[in-house]
N, C-alpha and C positions, 0 to 999 in steps of 0.2 A: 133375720135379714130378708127382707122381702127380694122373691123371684127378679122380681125387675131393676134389683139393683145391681145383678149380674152383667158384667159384659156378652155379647149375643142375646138372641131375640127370647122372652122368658114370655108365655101365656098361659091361661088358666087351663087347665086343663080337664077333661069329663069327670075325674075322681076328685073330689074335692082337696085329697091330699096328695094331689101329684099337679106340676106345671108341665106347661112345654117347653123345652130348652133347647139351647142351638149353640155352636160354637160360632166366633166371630164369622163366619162364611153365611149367618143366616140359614144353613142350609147341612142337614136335614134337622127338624124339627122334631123333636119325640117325647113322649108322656116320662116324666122320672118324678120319684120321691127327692124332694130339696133340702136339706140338714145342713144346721151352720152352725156348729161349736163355738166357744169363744176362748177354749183351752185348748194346750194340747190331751191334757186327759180326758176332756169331754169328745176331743175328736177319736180317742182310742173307742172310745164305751160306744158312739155310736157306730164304728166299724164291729165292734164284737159282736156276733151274733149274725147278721147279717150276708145275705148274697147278693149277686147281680150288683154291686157296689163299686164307685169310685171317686177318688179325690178329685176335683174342680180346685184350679188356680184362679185367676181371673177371665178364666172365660176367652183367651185369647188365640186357643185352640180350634183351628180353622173347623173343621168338621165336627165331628162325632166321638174325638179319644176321649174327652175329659164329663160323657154323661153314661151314668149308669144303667144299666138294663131294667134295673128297679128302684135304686136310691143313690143319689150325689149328695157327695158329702163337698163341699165347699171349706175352704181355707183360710177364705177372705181376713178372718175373726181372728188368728192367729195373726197378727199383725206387729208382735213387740222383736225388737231388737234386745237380745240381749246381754251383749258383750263388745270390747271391742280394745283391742292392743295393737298402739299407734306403731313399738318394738317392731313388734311380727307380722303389723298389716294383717291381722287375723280378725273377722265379724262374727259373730253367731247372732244368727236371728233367727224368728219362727217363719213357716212354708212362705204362709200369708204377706208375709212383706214384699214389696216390688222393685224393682228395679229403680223407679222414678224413686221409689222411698228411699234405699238407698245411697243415688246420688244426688237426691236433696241432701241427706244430711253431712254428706261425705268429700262431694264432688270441693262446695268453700275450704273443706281441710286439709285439702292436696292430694284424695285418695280417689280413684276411679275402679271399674270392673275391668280386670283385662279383655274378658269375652262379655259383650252385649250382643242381642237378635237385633232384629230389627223396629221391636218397638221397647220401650221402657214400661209397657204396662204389664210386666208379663211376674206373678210373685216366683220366690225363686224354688218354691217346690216343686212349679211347672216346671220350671227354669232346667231343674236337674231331672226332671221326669221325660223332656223331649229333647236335654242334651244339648238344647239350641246352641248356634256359631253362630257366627259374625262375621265381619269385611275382612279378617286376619286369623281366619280356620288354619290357610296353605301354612302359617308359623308357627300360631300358637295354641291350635287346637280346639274343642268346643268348649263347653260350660264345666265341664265336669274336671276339667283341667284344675279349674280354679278351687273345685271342692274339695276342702282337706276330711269332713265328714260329715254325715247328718243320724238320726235320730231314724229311726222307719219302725212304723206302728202294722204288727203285723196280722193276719186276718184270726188267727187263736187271740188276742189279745195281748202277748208280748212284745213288749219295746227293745229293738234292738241296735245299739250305733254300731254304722259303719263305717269304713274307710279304706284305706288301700292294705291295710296290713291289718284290721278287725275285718271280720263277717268280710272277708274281701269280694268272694262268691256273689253276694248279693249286694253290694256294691256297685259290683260290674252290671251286673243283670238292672239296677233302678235308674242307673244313667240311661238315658234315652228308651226305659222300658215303662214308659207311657204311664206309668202311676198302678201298675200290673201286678207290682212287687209286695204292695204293701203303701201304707201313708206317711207320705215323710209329716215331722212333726217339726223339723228345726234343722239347723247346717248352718256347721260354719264353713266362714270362706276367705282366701286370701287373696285383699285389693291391693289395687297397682299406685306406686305413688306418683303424683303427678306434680309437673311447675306451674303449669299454668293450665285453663277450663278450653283453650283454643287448638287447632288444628293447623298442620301447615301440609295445607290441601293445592293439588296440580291436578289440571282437567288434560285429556288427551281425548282428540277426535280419531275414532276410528271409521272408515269409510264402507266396511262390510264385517262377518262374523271371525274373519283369519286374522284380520287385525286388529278387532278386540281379544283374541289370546294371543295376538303376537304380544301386547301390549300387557297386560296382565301376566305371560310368561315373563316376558324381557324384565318387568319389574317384582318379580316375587321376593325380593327380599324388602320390599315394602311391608310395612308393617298392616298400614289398610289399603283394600283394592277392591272395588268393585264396579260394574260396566252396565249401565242403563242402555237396553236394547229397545232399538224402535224395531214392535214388533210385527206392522205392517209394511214395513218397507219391502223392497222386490228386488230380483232380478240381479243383477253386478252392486248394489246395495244392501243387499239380503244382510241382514243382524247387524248394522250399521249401528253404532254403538257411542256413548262417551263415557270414557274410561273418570275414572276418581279415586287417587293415590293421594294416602295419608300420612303423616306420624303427629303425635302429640307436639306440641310445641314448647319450646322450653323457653326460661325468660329470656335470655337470648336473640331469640325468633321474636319474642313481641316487641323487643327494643329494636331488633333493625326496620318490623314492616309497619312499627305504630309504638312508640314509646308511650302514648297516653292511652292506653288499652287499660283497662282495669285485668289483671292475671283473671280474676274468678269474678267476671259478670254475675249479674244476678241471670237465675235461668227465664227462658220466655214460657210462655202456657199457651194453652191451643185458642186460635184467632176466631177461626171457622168453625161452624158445624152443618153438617149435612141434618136436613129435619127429614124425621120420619116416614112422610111419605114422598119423599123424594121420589120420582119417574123417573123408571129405570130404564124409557125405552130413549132418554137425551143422550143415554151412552153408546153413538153409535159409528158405523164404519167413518161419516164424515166426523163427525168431533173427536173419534179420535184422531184420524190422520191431523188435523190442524194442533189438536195440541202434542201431538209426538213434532210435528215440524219446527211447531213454535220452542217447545222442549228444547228439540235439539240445538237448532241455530243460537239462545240464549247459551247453552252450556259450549257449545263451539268458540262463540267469544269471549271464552274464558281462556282460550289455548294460549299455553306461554305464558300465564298471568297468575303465579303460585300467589296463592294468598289466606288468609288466618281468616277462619273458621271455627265456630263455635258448632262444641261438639255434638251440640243437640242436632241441629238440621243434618249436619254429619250422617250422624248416626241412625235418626229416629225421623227421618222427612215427614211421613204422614204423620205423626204421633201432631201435626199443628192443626189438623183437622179432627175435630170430634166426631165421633159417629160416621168415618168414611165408609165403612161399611157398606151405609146403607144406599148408597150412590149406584149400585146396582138392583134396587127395587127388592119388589117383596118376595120376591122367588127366588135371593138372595145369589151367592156365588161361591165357585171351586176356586181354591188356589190349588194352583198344579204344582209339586215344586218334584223335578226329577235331578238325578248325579248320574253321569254317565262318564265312566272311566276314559283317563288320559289318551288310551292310543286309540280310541275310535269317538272323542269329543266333536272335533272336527265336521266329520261328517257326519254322525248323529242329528248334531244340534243343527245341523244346515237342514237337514231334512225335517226335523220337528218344527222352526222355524219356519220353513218353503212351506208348511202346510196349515199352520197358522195364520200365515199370513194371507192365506187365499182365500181362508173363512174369512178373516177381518173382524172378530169381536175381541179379540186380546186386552191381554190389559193396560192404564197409559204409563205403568212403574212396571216395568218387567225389568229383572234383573240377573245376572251372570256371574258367579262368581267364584274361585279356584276354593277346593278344600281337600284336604290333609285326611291322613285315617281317626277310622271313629276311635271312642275313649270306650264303649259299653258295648253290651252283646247284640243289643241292636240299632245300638245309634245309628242314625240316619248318611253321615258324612261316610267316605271313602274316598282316595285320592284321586282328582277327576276335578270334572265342572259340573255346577249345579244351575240351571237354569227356570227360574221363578215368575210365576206368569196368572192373573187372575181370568177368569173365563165365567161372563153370567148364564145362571141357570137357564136354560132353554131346551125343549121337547130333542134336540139333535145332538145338544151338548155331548153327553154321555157315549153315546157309540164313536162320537171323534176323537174323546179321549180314550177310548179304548183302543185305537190307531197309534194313538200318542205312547201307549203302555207296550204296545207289540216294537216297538222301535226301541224303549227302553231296555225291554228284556231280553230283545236279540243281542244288544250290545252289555249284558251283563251289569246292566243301570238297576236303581233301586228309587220308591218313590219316600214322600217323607211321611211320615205317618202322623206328624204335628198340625199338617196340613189336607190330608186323606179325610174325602167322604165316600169315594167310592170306587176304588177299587178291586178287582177282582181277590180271591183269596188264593189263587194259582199264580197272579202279579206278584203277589205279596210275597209267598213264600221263595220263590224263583230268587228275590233280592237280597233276603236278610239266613246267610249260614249261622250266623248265631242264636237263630230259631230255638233250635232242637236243648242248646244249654236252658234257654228262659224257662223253655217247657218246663224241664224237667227239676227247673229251682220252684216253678211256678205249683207243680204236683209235692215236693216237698214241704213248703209252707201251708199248702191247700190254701192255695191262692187263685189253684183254675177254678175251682169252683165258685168261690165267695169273689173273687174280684173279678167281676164283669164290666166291661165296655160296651157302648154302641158299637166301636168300632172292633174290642177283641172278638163280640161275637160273630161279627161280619168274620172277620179273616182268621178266625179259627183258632186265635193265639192262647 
């Protein structure tokens, strides 16, 4: 599989057998050896032996978790489904396969993912290596929820399945432990059945940051919720917000709001694409204030006007632009994404916001949303709010969010490491107590040594 058919930016690199690779953030950029099995046994044979190694999904991995110190082993190739019982709503597929692949083939037969992230490109090895959640964390948990087992290829060369009551130990440790554990090879999983492919979606205007979690509290037995912050707004408007409350729609709901609705549209594909050398400096304090105003005022006259929604935009907004990425230029960008627990959310986030908003480079999709306790040793979620925000590469970037991280850690917050390129390794540990377990599954398998990260070796894991 050639480098450049990786998602994130792939270049040749000085050794003729090594590229440049990058996580979707474009940023940071680093020399690794590229391997792409088209087995699961050939994915084991090229872990054996090896160090400084690790699994690549699709490349959807904001930073630096999913490239190796010396050699990335990519997943892509592992792409079949293998199984699947209409009974038990039970799938077994390999790493390789995506989310998109999945509710293409699933979504027409009445079956969905209970937990999706926010894009569908993401395969589901990642899937279970970063733990990812969704608009309906605060109910029903992250990804790992859904995982009844998978396969994990370990750095000796033995295959091991786990699950909640096998190898439970390491289990726990590969949810949300970044691909650190060992290579998943396959997992299965159990989908949600569904009536229809549409949403019965209600907009709510919040007019600052108290009444988007007033709004997102009052409503937590909503099934989906999440709150688009305009994140330059000021003053008695500061995190001025429109909330978006879901639940699936059943046929029911499509006969009262449109009886000629087809239940299972065919799905849409992406319209736009951002080109390459896109200029990064069109992203700026004036365009975005126009289009956060324009944003909001559109989704304001939506208030009071519940209406059916197809799940795609729902779920997956940018997933209709290709290549948005790169709309931040060649010096590419951070996603920030912090959790800062329930009793100091409030004014935490007033404060990370109040200082965001003075720089004025934020992102135009910033987003807020309630989540539940983690499922793994060091999944990302914990009971709280999570507020998500892109921020382009620039010479000042970095020391601002270092601002951003001391606000984090005084309030006992934690950042996401799906999205982490550069955080401290005193940030890091300060947020995640189920460190010290990974370690020491990670010294057992002799995994600290052979499974390396950009980002494990940054922070020490």
């Amino acid at each position: 599989m050639p480098a450049a058919a990786l998602p994130g930016r792939a270049t040749v690199a000085s050794d003729p057998g090594e590229v440049g690779l990058s996580g979707w953030g474009n940023y940071p950029r680093v020399p690794t050896e590229l391997l792409a099995p088209r087995t699961p046994a050939g994915a084991r044979d090229l872990l054996l032996g090896r160090s400084g190694v690790v699994a690549r999904g699709a490349g959807r991995a904001y930073g630096d978790a999913a490239v190796g110190t010396h050699s990335t082993i990519s997943s892509r190739g592992l792409n079949r489904m293998r199984s699947f019982d209409a009974a038990t709503a039970q799938l077994t597929v390999e790493a390789g396969v995506t989310i998109a692949d999945i509710l293409a083939a699933f979504e027409p037969r009445g079956f969905f993912l209970k937990v999706v992230p926010g894009t569908k490109f993401v395969t589901v090895g990642g899937a279970i290596a970063a733990d990812v959640h969704g608009k309906n964390h605060h109910r029903d948990g992250g990804f790992g929820t859904i995982v009844e087992s998978f396969r994990l290829a370990l750095p000796g060369g033995e295959i091991v399945s786990c699950s909640r009551s096998e190898n439970a130990a390491l289990f726990a440790a590969t949810l949300g432990g970044m691909g650190l554990t060992g290579m998943i090879l396959d997992a299965t999983l159990r989908l949600l059945p569904i009536e229809t492919a549409w949403l019965r979606q209600d907009t709510r205007v919040a007019g600052n940051l108290d009444a988007a979690i007033d709004q997102l509290e009052n409503n937590a037995s909503t099934t989906y919720s999440v709150a688009w912050i305009d994140c330059l707004a000021r003053g008695a408007a500061l995190g001025r917000s429109l909330v978006y409350l879901a639940e699936h729609a059943s046929r029911r709901d499509r006969e009262l709001l449109g009886p000629d609705l087809e239940p299972f549209p065919s799905r849409r594909t992406a319209r736009l694409s951002v080109p390459e050398l896109f200029p990064g400096w069109l992203l700026n304090r004036a365009s975005m204030r126009a289009f956060n105003e324009l944003y909001f005022r559109r989704g304001a006259a939506q208030q009071g006007r519940p209406r059916l929604v197809h799940w795609d935009p729902y779920f997956f907004p940018l997933d209709a632009i290709a290549d948005w990425n790169r709309v931040y230029g060649r010096r590419g960008f951070v996603q920030y994404q912090c959790v800062i627990p329930l009793d100091r959310a409030r004014r935490v986030l007033a404060d990370i916001l109040d200082l965001v908003s003075r720089r004025g480079d934020a992102s135009f999709l910033a987003v807020l949303k309630q989540l539940g306790d983690a499922s793994g040793l060091i999944s990302f979620p914990r009971r709280g709010y999570t507020l998500t925000m892109d921020f382009p590469v620039t010479d000042t970037l970095f020391a601002f969010l270092d601002q951003l991280d001391a606000l984090v850690v005084d309030a006992g917050g934690r950042l996401y490491l799906a999205k982490d390129a550069r955080q401290s390794r005193a940030t890091f540990e300060s947020g995640y107590p189920g460190l010290a377990a990974l370690r020491d599954i990670r010294q057992q398998t002799g995994a600290s040594t052979r499974l390396v990260s950009h980002l494990s070796a940054r922070l020490g894991i």
